[in-house]
N, C-alpha and C positions, 0 to 999 in steps of 0.2 A: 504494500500500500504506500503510495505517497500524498504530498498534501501539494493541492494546487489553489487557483482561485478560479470561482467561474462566476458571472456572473456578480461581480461584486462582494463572493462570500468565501470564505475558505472553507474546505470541500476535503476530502477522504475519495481517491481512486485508485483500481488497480495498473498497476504496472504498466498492463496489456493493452489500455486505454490510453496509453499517453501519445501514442501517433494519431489516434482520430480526434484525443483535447487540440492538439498541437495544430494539423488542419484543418481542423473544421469550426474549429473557435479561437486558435491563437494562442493557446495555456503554453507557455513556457516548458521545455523538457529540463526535468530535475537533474541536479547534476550526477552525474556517476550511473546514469540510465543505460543499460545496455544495448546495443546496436541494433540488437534484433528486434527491439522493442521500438525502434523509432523508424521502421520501415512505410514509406507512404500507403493510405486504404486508399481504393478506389471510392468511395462515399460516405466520408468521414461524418456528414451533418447525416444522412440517412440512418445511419446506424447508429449514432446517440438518440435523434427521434424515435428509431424503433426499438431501441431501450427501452426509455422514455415511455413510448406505449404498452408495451409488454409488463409493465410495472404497478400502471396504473388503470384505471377504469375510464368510462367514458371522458374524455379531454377538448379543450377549446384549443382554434391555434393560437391564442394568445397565452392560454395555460405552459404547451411546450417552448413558446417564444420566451417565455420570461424565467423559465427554469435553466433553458441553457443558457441565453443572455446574448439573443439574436433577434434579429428582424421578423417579425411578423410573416414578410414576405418570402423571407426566406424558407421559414418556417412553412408556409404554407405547399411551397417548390418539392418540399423534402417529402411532404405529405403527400402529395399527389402521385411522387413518384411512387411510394409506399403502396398510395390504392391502386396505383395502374399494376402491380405486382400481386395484387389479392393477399397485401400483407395486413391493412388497413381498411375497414369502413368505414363512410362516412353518411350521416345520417342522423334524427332528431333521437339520441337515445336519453338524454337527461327526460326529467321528469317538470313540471310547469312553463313548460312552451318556452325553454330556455334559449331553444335556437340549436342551429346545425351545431354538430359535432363530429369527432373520431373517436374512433375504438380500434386496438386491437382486432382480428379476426376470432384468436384462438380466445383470448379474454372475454369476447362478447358471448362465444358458445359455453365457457364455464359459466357467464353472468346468467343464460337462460336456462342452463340443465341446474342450476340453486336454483333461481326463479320456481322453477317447473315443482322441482323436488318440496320446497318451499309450502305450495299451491296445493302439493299429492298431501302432505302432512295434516294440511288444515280439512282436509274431508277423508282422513280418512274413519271407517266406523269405529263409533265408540263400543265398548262390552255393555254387555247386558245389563248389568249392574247399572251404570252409569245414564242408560236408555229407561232406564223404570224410573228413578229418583227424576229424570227430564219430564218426561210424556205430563204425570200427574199433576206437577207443576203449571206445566205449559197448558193443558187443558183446563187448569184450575178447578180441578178435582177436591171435594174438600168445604164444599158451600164455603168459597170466598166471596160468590157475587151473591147480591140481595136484590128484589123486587121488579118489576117490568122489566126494567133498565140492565139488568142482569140476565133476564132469559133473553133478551135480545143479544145481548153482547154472546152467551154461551150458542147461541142461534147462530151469529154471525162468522163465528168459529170453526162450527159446522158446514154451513151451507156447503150445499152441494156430496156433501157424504151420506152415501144410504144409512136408514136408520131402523130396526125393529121396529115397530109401530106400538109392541106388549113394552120396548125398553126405554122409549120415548123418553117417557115423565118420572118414571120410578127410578130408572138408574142412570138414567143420561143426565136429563134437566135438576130431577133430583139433584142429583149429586154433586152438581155445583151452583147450583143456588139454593141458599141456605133456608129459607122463607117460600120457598117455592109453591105454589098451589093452581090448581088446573085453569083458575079463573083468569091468570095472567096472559096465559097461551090464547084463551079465548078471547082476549080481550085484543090481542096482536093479530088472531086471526079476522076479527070481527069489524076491524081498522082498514085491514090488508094490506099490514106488516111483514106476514107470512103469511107465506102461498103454499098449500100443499101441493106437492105433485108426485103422482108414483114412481118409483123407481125402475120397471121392469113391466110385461105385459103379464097378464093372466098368465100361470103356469098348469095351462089345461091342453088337453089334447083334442087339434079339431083340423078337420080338410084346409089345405089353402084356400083362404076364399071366401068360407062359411065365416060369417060373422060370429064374433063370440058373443056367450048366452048374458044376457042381461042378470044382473046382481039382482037382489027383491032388495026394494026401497033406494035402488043407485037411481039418479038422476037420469034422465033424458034428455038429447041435446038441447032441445030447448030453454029448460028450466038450468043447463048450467050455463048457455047464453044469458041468461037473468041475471042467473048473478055473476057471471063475469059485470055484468054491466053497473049492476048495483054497486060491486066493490070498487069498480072504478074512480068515479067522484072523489070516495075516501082516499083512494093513494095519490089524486092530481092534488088532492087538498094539501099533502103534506109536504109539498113541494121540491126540490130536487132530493129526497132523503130516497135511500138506496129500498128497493124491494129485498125482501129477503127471503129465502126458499129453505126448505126442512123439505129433504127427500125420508118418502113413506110408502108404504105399496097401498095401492087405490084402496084396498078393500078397508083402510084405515083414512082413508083420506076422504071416504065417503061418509065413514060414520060419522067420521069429527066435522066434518061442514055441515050434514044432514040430521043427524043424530039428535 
């Protein structure tokens, strides 16, 4: 090791470096430097650049400009020749629209395969343990919520997930709202807050074609044109507030509107 100055600063470099300090920046050869050590490089500023890059992460050309204590321009010469050799990209890799950059080739692919590995970590599954203390929480299992405002929130949670129609109230809504009673539900569906709709067709066997058999006391299209119609008014009334849906198999979704 000997001690030079580069850039205005005194510095620590090997031996083997002292013909490309010497050309490509001017640094004085130390004295008592062996011969073979002071042999001219063909691209003395190239190879401190691709030092330079290989050292660090993404970089500006005023970054390598001012560490080895050259021109910008220069700097920028050395760079190009770098990409035109596929030693070098260039391209936006900082992070808040900081502007063009360089990287490394071989740097940039360790920067993405951490990136990557990074990314695989953060999903990958939890154990089971870990997944039961989550779910009951997050469902808020536990009659955390109370009153109207609660079986919608527990509603809104749901929407869209098939639901037993026997486990509805008793173990669904039950079970996280604390206060819970059947009158709440009817009072959201009575609003048209929630929309029943069935999950799945009749699980019956019949010809393609042949209409299936009517329920005793299911609606008729008519009478459920009614009250689509009827329910209407009440959800324009309520203004941009989100419909909400609790999927249930019809034979449930008839007793509770008709019932």
């Amino acid at each position: 090791m000997v001690a030079v100055r580069i850039a205005s600063e005194e510095r620590w470099s090997t031996i083997e470096d002292i013909a490309r300090l010497r050309d490509g920046l001017g640094v004085p050869v130390p004295h008592g430097t062996p011969d073979v050590f002071t042999e001219p490089t063909e691209d003395p500023i190239g190879d401190l650049v691709s030092r330079y890059a290989r050292a660090h992460g993404p970089f500006t050309t005023a970054d390598v400009a001012g560490r080895l204590g050259i021109g910008e321009a220069v700097a920028r010469q050395a760079l190009q020749r770098l990409a035109a050799r596929g030693r070098l990209l260039e391209g936006e890799f900082r992070p808040a629209g900081s502007g063009s950059g360089w990287c490394d080739a071989e740097v940039l692919r360790k920067l993405r395969r951490r990136s990557l590995a990074r990314l695989r970590k953060e999903v990958e599954p939890v154990t089971h343990e870990t997944l039961a203390r989550f779910l009951p929480a997050w469902q808020r299992v536990g009659g955390k919520l109370r009153g109207v405002d609660g079986v919608v929130a527990a509603i809104d949670q749901l929407a869209g997930c098939p639901v037993p129609a026997s486990s509805l109230e008793p173990l669904v809504l039950g079970s996280r709202v604390s206060d819970y009673e059947s009158s709440y539900l009817d009072e959201l569906t009575s609003n048209g807050e929630v929309i029943w709709a069935g999950a799945r067709a009749v699980a019956r066997q019949r010809r393609l074609g042949q209409p299936a058999p009517r329920r005793p006391g299911a609606p008729d299209a008519a009478r459920s044109a009614v009250g689509r119609a009827r329910r209407a008014p009440a959800v324009r009334a309520r203004g941009a507030r989100a419909r909400r849906r609790v999927v249930l198999p019809p034979a449930q979704r008839s007793a509770r509107v008709h019932g």
